[in-house]
N, C-alpha and C positions, 0 to 999 in steps of 0.2 A: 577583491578587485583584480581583475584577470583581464592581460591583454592579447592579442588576436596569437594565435597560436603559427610563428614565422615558420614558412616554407622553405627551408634553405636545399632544394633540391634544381633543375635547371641550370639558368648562368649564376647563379648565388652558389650553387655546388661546387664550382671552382677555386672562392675563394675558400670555402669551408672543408669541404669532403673530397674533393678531387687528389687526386692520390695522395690519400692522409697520409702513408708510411715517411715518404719523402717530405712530407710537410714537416712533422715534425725532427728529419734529420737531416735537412737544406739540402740533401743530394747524397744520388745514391754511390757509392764505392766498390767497384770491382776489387773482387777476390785476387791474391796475387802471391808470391812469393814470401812478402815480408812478415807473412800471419803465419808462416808456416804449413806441416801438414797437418788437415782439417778431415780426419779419417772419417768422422761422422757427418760431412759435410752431405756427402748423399743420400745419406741414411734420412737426415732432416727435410732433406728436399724430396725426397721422394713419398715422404706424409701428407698428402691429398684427401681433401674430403670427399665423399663420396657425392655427386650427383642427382639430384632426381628423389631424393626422401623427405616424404611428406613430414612436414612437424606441426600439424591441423591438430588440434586440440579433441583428443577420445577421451575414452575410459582408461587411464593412463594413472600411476602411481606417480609420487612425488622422488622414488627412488630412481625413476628415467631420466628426470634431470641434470644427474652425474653426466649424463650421455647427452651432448648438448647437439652434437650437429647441427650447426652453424651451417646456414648454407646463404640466403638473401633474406638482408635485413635491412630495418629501416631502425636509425635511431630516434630518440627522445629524450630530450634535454627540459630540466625546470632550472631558469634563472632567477635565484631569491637573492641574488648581493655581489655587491662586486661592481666592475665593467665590463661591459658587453664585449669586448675583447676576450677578457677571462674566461668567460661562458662557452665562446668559440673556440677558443684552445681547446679546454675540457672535452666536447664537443670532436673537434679534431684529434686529439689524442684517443677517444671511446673508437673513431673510425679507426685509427692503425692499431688497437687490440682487435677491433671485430677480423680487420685483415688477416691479422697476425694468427688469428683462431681456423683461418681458413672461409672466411665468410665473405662475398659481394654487397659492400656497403650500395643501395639503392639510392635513401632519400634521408637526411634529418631534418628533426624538427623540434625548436626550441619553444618557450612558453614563458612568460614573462609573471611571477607570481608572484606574492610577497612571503608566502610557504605554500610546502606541496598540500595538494591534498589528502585529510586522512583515509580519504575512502580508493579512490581511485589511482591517488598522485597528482594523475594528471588534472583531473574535474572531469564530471561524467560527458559536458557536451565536448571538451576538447577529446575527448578518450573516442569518440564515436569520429571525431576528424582524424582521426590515426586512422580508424579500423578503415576510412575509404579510402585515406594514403596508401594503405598495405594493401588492399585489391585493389588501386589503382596499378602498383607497382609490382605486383603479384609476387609482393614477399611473403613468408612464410615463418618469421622470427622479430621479435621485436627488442630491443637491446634498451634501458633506460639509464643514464648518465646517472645512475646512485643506487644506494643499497637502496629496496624494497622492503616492506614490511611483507609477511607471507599475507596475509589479508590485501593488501594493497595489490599485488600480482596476482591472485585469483580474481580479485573484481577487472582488473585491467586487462586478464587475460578472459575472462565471461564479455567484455566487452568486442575487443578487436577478435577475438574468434583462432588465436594464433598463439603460438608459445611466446611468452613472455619474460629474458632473459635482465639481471641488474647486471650491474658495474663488477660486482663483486661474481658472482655466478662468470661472469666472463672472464676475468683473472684465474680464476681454478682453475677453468677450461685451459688455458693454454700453458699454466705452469702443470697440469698432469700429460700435453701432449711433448712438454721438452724435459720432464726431470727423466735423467738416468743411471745414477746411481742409487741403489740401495737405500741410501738415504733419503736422498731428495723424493722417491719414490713414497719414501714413506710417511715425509713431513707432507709433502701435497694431499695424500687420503688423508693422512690425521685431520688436515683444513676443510678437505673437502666434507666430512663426517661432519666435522662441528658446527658447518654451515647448514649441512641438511637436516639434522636433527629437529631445530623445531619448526622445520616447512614441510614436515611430513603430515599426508592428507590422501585421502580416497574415498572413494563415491560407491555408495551402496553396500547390498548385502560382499558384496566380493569381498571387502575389509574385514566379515567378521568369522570370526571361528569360536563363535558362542553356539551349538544347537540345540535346540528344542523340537519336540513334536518329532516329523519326519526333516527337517532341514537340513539340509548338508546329507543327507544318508543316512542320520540319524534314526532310531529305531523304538525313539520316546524315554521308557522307563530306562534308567542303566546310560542314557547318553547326554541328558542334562546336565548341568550344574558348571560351574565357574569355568571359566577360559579363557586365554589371551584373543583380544583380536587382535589383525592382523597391522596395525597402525603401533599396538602394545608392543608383536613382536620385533618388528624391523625394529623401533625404538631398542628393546633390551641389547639385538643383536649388535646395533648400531654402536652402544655404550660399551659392550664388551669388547667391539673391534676398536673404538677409540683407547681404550685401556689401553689393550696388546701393544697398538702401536705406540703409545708413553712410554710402554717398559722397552719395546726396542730399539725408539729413539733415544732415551736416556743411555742402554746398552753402549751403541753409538757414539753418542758423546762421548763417553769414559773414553772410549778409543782414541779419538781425535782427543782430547784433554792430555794421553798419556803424552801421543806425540807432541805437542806442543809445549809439554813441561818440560818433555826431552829438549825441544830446540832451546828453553830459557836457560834450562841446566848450561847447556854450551856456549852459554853467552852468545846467542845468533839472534842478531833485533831482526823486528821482524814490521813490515809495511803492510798494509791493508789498503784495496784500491773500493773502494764503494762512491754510490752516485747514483744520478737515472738512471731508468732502464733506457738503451740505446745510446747512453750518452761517449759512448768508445772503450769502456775499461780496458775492455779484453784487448782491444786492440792495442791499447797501451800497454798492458801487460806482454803481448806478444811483440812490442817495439824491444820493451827493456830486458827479456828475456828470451824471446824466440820461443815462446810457448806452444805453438802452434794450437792454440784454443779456436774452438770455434767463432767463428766472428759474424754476423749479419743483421743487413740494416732491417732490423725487427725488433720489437719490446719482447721483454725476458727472452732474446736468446740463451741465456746463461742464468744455469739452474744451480749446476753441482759449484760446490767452491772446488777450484784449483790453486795450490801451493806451488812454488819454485821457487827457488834459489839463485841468487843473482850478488853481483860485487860491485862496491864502491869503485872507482878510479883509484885508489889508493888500498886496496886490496881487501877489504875488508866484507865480509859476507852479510847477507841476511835475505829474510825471506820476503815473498810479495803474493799475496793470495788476496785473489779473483774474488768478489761475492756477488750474490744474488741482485740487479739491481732493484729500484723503489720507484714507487708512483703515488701518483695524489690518490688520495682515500684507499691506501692499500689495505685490504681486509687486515681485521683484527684474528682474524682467523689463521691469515698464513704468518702474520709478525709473529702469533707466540706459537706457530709449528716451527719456523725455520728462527726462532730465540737460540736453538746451540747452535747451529750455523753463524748467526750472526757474534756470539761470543768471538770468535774470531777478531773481527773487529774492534770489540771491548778491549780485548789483550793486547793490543798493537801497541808498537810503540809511535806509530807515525801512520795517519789516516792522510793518503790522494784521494781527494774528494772529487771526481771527475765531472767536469759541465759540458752541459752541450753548450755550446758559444753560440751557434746557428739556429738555436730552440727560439720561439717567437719569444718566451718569456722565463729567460735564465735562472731568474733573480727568485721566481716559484719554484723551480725546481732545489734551489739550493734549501729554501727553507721545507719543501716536503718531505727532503731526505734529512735534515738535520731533524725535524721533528719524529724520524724514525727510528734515527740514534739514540735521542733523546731517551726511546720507549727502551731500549737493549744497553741502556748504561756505560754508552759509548761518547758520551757527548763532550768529556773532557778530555779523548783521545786527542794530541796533538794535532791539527790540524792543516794541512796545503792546500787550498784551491785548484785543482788544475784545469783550465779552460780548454777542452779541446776544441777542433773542426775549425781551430782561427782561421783556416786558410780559405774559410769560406763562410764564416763570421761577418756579422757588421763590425769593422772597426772601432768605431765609437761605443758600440754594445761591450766589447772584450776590454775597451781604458774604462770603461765604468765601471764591470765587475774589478780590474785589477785594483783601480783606485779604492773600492767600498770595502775591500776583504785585507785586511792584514798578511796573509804569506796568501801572495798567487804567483801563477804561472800563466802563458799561455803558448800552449803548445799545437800540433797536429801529427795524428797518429797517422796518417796518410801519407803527407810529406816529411814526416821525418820531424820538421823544422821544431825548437826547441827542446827537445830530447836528451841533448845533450846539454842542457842548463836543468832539467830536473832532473837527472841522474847528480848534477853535482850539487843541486838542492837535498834530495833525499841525504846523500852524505851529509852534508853540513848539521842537516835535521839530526838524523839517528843519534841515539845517545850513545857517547866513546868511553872506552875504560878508562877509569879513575884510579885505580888502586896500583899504586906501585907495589913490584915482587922485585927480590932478588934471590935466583933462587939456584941450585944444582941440582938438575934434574935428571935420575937415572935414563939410562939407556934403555931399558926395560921398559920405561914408560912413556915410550912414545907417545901414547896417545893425550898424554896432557901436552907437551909440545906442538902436537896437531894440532888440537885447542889455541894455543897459545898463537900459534900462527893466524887460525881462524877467525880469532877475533879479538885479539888484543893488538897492541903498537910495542913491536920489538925493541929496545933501545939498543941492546947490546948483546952479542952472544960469544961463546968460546966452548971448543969441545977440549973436557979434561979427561983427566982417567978417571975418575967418579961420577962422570957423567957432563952432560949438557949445562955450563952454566949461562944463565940467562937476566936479563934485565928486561922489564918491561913494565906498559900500565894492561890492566886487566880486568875484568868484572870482579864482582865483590864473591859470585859462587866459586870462581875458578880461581880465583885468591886465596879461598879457604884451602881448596886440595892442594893448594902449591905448597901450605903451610908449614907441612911437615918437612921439606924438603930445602925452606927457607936459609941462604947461605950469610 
């Protein structure tokens, strides 16, 4: 049982699709001083899609897909549960990825179903009411609010006569146009491989590199017998490059792993800021440290994790690293590429869970990103709530979350305003050295007194002729080394 397939394009588009970016982040925020400098700022803005290229469905491999070129589309939404609210966020939120990709959101259109279908998605008569939306609207891409089965998008793409883009296809697209590091470069193909793999397909003799008789140039005897076609080989290729990039992802890791042993060795606790995509981190991050991270009102702006360094009011160090933000039905593909990215997190001693306050529906976001955590074994990192964008929040929305969540906060990275209550939240948070030392510490070894100072609570000190004697409480590693030295 299927109900009439809503048009939510004209005055309906306002409430829904009308500049979805801003929908989902209650208003937009000039660029300014307090973010710092945004060296790539231009670099990002100056990534435009090209104009003018047809994406009419040829003779075309399933390996073009990587290459999406987004240009005017129309979404498709199937509502099976929930409230019709829900559906339209969803819905809202698919338009500022299509944005975000570089794309002119046209028209949506939702479907009221109790499942999709398995042939189509959509059902064949609603699939043929798309295809006159898309030449009424002389779009050229079709975007559907959920993963696709590859069967499912070929028949829905033989339908409407136009490329036919999921939910998931449209995330890659845009975390391959913002990673740039080495890394990030490398988890986003990793995903984007293992997504294409089994949607590889083509049409006709062109796929095959089997000859016989005179085929291919062949010249009969001497040129038969067993061969890859050309579906077999991108396949092998496809496996071999997914390989490469494991071992250089793993490579990687090791690195980031040394450094980060290195920071525990020093007793430097360390903060992890994750959340939705857009919901401010960065900007938070660049209140409490002056990071100058890229900041903009876009989903996944922020690819690479950033690390920095930052102090208690009371002097005490530790670290605050940036991750990748989350979304509803975030492929399973990018969770286990960017799995040592997100370790990060796991290792914290203190997860800012950042919200958008101004989001239609806060209370999903918190549970899409704890459900993410959940997958990277992060879930019992200590936890903060931090509400940002209060200063343009529903107020009643921001005492509900405060009220419903055990440690929150509500702040705004914009005005400043609360800032200075979760800086002296993180402190209270972080966990403090325990272990008393008394020790005399040579001259020579400065560098545990560095230590000492960096992150333990001096009680007492006096310079002797054998050295530095000192009193303090201190982590349990940097206890050890003091041991020998113990007065």
């Amino acid at each position: 049982m299927t109900e009439p397939l809503d048009d939510l394009r004209g005055d309906d588009a306002d409430d829904i699709l009308a500049r979805p970016a801003e929908a989902l982040a209650g208003t937009t925020y000039d660029h300014d001083d307090r973010d710092g400098d945004q060296f790539d700022r231009e670099e990002r803005a100056a990534l435009q899609r090209v104009e003018g290229l047809s994406t009419e469905l040829e003779d075309i491999t399933e390996v073009e897909y990587r290459q999406l070129r987004l240009e005017r589309v129309v979404l498709a939404g199937v509502w099976t549960e929930g409230a019709a609210e829900d559906a339209e966020n969803s819905l809202r939120e698919l338009a500022a990825l299509a944005e975000t990709a570089g794309s002119t959101v046209l028209a949506g259109l939702m479907q009221r179903r109790q499942r999709p279908d398995p042939g189509t998605w959509l059902g064949s008569g609603k699939a043929q009411e798309l295809r006159d939306v898309v030449i009424a609207e002389g779009a050229d891409t079709v975007v559907c609010d959920s993963e696709l089965a590859p069967s499912q998008r070929r028949a829905l793409e033989d339908i409407v006569k136009v490329k036919v883009i999921d939910r998931t296809a449209l995330i890659l697209d845009i975390f391959a146009q913002h990673a740039k590091s080495r890394e990030g470069k490398a988890q986003v193909e990793l995903a984007q491989l293992q997504y294409l793999l089994p949607r590889l397909r083509g049409w006709g003799e062109s796929m095959s590199r089997q000859a016989g008789g005179r085929v291919a140039g062949g010249e009969g005897i001497g040129s038969r017998g067993p061969g890859e076609t050309k579906i077999e080989l991108d396949r092998r290729r496809i496996n071999s490059r997914i390989a490469k990039l494991r071992r250089d992802i793993r490579d990687m890791k090791t690195h980031r792993d040394t450094k980060r042993h290195s920071r525990k060795a020093h007793g430097t606790p360390s903060v992890a800021i994750a959340g939705y995509t857009n919901a401010g981190k960065s900007s938070i991050l660049n209140r409490l440290t002056g990071a100058g991270v890229l900041v903009e009102n876009q989903l996944f702006a922020t690819l690479d994790t950033t690390v920095r360094r930052a102090e208690t009011p009371d002097g005490r160090e530790f670290t605050l690293t940036d991750t990748v933000g989350f979304v509803r039905q975030l492929p399973h593909e990018l969770i286990d590429a960017f799995r040592s990215t997100l370790e990060e997190v796991a290792d914290a001693d203190l997860l800012l869970h950042v919200v958008d306050g101004s989001h239609p529906d806060p209370e999903g976001q918190i549970s899409a990103v704890r459900a993410v955590l959940a997958d990277v074994d992060a879930a019992d990192v200590k936890e903060v709530i931090v509400v940002n964008k209060a200063d343009i929040a529903d107020p009643e929305v921001v005492d509900r979350i405060l009220r419903h969540e055990k440690h929150a906060i509500a702040v705004s990275a914009h005005t400043g305003a609360g800032i200075a209550e979760l800086i002296e939240l993180i402190a209270d948070e972080l966990p403090r050295p325990s272990v008393r030392v008394v020790a005399t510490v040579p001259y020579a070894r400065g560098d545990l007194m560095s230590r000492i100072h960096e992150s333990g609570e001096i009680a007492e000190t006096e310079h002797r002729e054998d050295g530095t004697y000192v009193v303090a409480l201190v982590g349990p590693d940097l206890a050890a080394d003091l041991a020998a030295f113990a007065s």
